[in-house]
C-alpha positions as CSV (number, residue, x, y, z in Angstrom):
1,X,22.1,91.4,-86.0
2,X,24.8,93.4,-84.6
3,X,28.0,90.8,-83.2
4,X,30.9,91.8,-81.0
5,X,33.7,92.7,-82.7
6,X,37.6,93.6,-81.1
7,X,40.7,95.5,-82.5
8,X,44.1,93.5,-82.7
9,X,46.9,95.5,-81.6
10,X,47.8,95.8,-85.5
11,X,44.7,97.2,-85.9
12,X,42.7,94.5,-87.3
13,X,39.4,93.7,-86.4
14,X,38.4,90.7,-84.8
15,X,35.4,88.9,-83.8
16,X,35.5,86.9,-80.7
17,X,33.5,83.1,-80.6
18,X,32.9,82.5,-77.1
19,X,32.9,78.6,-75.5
20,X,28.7,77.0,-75.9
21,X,29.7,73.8,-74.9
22,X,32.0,70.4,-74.8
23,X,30.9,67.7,-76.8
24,X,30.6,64.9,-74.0
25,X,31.2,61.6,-76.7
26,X,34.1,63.0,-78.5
27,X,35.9,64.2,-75.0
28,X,38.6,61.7,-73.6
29,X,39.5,64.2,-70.3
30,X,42.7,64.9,-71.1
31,X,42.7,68.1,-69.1
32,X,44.6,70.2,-72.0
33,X,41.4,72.8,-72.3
34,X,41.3,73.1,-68.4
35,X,45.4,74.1,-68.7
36,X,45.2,76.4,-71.7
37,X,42.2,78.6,-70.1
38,X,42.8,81.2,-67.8
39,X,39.6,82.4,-66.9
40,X,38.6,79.0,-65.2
41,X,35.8,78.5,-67.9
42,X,36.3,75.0,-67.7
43,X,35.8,72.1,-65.2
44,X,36.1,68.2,-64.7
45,X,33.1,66.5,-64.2
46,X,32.1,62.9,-64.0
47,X,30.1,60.9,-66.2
48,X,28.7,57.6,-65.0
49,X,28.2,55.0,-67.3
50,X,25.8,52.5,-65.8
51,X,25.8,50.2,-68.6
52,X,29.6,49.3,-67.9
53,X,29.2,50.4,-64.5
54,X,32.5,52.8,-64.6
55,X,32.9,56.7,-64.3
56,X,35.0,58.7,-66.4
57,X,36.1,62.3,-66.2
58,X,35.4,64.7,-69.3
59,X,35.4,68.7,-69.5
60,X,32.4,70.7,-69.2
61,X,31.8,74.4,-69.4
62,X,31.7,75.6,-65.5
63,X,31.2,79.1,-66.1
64,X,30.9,80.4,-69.7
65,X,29.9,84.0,-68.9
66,X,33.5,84.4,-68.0
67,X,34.5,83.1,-71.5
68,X,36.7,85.9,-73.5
69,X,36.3,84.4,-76.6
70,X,40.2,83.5,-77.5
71,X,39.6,80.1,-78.2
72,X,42.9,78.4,-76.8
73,X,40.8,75.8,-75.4
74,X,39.8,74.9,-79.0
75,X,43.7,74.8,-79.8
76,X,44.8,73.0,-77.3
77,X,41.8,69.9,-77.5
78,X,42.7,67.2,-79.4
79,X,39.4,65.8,-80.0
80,X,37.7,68.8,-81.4
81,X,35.3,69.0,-78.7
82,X,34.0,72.5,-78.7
83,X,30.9,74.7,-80.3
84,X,31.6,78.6,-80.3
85,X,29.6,81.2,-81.2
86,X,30.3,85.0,-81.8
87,X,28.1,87.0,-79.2
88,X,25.2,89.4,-80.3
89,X,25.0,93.3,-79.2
């Protein structure tokens, strides 16, 4: 198994882990993910609690195939939300 692999610009080599998904439980919405990504991987969505009967807003992954595996979304989540995973060739 072959995996993806990237120069730095100092010529180090570097393997990419690309965005699987948001942990639901463990997100509290902040939004900080949704600011640090570029590539608009990330969305708001709602999740309806119908014990409680309230909605909350958490991330979710919107479009992962547009993921560039830099993992600022990771930095920037306080919750440590996220699963990565370097990507096969």
């Amino acid at each position: 198994m072959a995996l993806l692999t990237g120069i730095t610009k100092g010529g180090a080599s570097w393997t990419p882990t690309f965005v699987e998904a948001i942990d639901p439980e463990s997100c509290i919405g902040c939004g900080r993910c949704f600011k640090s990504c570029s590539r608009t991987v990330l969305a708001p969505t709602e999740i309806e609690d119908e014990e409680n009967d309230t909605i909350s807003m958490v991330m979710d992954v919107a479009d992962a195939d547009d993921c560039i595996g830099c993992a600022g979304c990771a930095v920037a989540c306080p919750k440590d939300c996220f699963t990565f995973a370097p990507m096969e060739v």
